[in-house]
C-alpha positions in Angstrom: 0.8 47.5 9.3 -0.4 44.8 7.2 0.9 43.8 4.1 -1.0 46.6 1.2 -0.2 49.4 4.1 3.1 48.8 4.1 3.6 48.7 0.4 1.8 52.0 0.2 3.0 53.9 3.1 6.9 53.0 1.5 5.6 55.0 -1.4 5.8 52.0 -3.8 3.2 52.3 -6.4 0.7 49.2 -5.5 -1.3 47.3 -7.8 -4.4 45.3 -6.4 -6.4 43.0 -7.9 -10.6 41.8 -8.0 -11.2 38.4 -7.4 -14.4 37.1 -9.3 -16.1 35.3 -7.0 -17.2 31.4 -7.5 -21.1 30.1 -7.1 -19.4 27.1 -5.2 -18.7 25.9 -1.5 -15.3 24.4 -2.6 -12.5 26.2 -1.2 -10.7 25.3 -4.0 -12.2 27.1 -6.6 -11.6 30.8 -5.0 -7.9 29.2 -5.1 -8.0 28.2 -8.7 -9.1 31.5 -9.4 -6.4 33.7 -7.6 -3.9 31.6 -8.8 -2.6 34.0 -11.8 -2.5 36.8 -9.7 0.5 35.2 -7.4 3.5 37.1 -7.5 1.5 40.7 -9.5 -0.7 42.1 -7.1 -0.4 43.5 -3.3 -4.1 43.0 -2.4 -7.0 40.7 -3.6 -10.3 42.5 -3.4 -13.6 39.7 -2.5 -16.2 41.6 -3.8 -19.7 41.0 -1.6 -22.7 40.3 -3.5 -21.3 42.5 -6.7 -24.0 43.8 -9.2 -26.6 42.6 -6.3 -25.9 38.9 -7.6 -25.0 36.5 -5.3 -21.4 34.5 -4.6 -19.5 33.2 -1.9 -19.6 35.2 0.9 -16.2 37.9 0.8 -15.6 37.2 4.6 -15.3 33.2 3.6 -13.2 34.5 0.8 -11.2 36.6 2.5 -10.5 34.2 5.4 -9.3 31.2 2.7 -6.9 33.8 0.9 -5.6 34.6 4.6 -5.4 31.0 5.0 -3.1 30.4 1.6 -0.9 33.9 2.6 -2.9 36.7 0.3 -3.3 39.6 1.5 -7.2 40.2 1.1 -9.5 42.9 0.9 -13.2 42.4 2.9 -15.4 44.1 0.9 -19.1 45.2 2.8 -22.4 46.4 1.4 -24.5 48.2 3.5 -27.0 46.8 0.9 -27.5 43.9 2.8 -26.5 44.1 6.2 -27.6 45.9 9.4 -25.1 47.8 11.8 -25.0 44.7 14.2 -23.9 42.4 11.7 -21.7 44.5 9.9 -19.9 45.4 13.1 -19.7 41.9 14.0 -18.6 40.5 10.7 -15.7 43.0 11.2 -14.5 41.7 14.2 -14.5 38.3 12.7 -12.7 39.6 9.9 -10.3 40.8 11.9 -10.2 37.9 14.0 -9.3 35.4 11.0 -6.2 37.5 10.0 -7.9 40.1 7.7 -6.3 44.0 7.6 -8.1 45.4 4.8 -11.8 46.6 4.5 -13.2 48.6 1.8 -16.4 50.2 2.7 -19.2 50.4 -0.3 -22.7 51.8 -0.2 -23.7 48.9 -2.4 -25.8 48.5 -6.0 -29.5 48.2 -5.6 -31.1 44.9 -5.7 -33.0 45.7 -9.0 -29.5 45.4 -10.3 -29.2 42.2 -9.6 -30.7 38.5 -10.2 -33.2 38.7 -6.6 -35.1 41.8 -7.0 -37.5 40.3 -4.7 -34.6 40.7 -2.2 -35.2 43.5 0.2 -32.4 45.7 1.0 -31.1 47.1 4.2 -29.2 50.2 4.1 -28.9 51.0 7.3 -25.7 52.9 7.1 -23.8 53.9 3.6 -20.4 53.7 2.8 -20.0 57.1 5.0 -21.6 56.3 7.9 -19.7 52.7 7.6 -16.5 54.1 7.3 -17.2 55.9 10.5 -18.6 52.9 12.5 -15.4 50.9 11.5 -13.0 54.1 12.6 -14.9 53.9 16.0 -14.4 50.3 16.1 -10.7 50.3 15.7 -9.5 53.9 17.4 -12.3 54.2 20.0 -12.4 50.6 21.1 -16.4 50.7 21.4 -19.5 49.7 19.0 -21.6 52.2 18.1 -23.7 51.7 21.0 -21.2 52.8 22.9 -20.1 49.3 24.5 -16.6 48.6 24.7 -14.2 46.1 22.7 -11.7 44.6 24.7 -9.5 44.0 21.5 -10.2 46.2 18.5 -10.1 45.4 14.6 -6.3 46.3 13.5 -7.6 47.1 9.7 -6.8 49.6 7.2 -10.0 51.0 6.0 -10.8 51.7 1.8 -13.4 53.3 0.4 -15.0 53.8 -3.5 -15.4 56.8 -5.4 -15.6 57.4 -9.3 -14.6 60.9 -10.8 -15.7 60.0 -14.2 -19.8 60.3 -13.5 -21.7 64.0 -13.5 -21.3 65.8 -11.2 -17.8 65.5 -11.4 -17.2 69.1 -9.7 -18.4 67.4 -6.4 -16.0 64.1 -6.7 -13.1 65.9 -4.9 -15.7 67.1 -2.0 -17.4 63.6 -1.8 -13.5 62.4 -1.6 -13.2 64.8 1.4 -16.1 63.4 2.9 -15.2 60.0 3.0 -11.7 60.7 4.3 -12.7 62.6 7.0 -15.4 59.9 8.1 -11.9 57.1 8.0 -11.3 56.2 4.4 -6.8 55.5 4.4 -7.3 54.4 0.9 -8.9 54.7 -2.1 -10.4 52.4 -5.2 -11.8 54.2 -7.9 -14.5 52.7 -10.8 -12.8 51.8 -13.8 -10.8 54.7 -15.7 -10.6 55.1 -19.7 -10.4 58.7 -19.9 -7.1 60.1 -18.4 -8.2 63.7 -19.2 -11.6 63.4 -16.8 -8.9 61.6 -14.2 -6.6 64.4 -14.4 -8.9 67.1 -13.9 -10.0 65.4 -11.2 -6.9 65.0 -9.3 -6.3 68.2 -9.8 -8.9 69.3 -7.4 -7.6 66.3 -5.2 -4.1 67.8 -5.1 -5.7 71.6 -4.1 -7.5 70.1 -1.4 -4.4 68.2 -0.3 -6.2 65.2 0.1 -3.6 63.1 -2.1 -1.2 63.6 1.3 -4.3 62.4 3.2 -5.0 59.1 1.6 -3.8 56.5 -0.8 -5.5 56.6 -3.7 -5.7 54.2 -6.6 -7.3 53.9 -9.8 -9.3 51.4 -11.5 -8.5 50.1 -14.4 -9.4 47.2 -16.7 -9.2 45.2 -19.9 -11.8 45.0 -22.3 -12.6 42.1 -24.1 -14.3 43.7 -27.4 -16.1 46.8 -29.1 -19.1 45.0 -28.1 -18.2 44.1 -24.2 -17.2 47.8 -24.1 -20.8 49.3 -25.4 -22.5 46.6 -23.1 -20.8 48.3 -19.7 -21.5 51.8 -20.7 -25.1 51.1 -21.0 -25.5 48.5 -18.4 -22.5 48.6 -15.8 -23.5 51.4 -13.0 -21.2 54.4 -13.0 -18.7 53.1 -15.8 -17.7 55.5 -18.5 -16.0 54.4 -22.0 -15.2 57.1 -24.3 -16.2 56.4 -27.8 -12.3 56.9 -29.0 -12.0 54.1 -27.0 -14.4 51.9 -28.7 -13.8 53.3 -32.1 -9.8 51.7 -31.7 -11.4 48.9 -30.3 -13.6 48.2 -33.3 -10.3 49.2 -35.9 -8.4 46.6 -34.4 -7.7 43.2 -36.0 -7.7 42.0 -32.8 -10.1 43.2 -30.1 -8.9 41.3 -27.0 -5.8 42.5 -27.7 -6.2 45.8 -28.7 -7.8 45.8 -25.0 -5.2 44.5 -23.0 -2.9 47.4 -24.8 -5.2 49.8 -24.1 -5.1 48.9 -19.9 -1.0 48.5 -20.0 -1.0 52.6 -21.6 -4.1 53.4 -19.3 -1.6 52.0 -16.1 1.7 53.9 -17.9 0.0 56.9 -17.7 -2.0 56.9 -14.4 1.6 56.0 -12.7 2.9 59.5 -14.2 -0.5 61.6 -12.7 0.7 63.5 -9.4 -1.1 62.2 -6.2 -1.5 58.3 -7.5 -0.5 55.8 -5.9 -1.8 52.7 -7.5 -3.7 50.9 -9.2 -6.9 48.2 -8.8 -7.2 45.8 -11.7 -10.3 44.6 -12.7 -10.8 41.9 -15.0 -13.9 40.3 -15.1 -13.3 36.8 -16.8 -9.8 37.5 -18.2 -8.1 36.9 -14.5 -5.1 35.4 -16.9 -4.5 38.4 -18.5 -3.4 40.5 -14.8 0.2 39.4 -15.1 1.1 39.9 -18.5 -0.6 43.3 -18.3 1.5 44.2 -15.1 4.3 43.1 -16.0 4.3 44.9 -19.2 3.3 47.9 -17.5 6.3 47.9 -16.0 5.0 49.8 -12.5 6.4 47.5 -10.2 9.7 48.0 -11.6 11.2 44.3 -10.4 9.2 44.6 -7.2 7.7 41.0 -6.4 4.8 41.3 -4.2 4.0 38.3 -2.1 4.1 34.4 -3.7 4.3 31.3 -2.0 7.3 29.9 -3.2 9.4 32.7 -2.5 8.0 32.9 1.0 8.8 29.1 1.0 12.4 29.5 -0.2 12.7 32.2 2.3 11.9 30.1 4.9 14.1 27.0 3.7 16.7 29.4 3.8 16.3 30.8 7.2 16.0 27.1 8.7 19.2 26.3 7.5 21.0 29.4 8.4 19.4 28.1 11.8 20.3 24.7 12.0 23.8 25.7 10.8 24.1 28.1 14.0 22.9 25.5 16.5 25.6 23.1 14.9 28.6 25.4 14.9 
């Protein structure tokens, strides 16, 4: 199991990150950029083309953070790839190290700053999760030729109670599990009443002991950044109690970051959770001080370098000591 699997299967609660990706060829700026979340997070997500905008490719990304000892997450639209590249980019994924894939239908290119672009489609985040399961469990492509070794990944999907119809989320869950999905990231969350009625019909179906599920969560920078996602960001819903505090608050950044350490307090207390993914657009600095005073990993330290370094020193000189004695 790699690294996010483990934590998840040991029934810690995990807490995954988004990395936002650079405009850049310069391997150093995707490590600039995880930097804060060293030490806080289990999982970095590369997002792939997010908002139909283009970045640095999430399989470059992913393979640089498996490079530096992150654990990523390969993120793949079916917005802009066929079934032979996609099935190929996940056996080079796999090749470079990388265990996690989260499989996403992908926004539209209207969306996005090349509507001239045309989209693919060729599969959606179902059918993808499906082709991957084949992949890894039936050691063939979909055209039925074999793989001599297959992709050892732990597969992800998206879902999002919190848009109409929201009596069909659970069943659309159930879908998605049944076509491979081991985990799941939800779209941001900012009203813990939709999310509990949601995993509600999650825990009937008993699909919370059928996958790892983990919500989405977020700061918000201002009243203003809040109304702009609700009427431009796909899928996202804000509450207006949420803005209203937002707009009382002497400070709006802040007031924001108090409002994602409660939201992450009291998504670790819904039955059937077992995580969360932290989204940050632009306030990247803010993920530690907003996990830590969470309090969810509860003097858990995922992954940093310098422990892993110290680890090692130590180990050597337990070695060496051995071979001299």
């Amino acid at each position: 199991f790699g690294r996010l699997e483990r934590v998840l299967r040991r029934g810690e609660f995990a807490v995954t990150a988004e990395l936002n990706p650079p405009d850049s060829a310069n391997p150093d700026d995707v490590l600039d950029r995880v930097a804060p979340f060293e030490g806080w997070v289990d999982a970095i997500n590369a997002t792939d083309g997010s908002g139909a905008h283009c970045h640095m490719s999430s399989v470059a990304i992913c393979a640089l953070l498996t490079r530096a000892g992150f654990s990523p997450v390969f993120q793949i639209s079916c917005r802009d790839y066929n079934r032979i590249a996609i099935q190929g980019n996940v056996l080079g994924a796999s090749a470079l190290g990388v265990g996690n894939i989260l499989c996403l239908t992908g926004d539209g290119v209207q969306c996005g700053d090349h509507p001239q672009a045309k989209p693919v489609f060729d599969l959606d985040s179902t059918s993808l999760l499906e082709t991957i399961r084949t992949m890894r469990d039936e050691k063939r492509f979909l055209s039925g030729r074999k793989i001599t070794t297959p992709p050892a990944v732990f597969i992800g999907a998206a879902e999002n109670p919190f848009v109409p119809p929201q009596e069909f989320r659970a069943t659309r869950l159930a879908k998605k599990i049944a076509a491979g999905a081991q985990f799941i990231q939800t779209q941001y969350c900012f009203d813990l009443p939709m999310l509990e009625g949601f995993m509600s019909k999650v825990r009937d179906m008993g699909l919370d002991q059928k996958c790892f599920i983990m919500i989405g969560v977020g700061p918000l920078a201002s009243a203003k950044t809040a109304k702009w996602m609700r009427a431009n960001v796909a899928g996202v819903h804000i509450p207006d109690s949420v803005i209203s505090r937002l707009e009382g608050a002497q400070n709006q950044k802040q007031e924001g970051k108090n409002i994602c350490i409660e939201m992450i307090q009291a998504v670790r207390e819904v039955k059937g959770v077992s995580g969360v993914h932290v989204m940050a657009y632009r306030q990247e600095e803010l993920v530690a001080d907003i996990v830590h005073a969470s309090g969810v990993l509860k003097g858990r330290t995922p992954w940093r370098r310098d422990l892993v370094a110290a680890s090692l020193q130590r180990e050597t000189m337990d070695n060496s000591g051995a071979l001299n004695g």
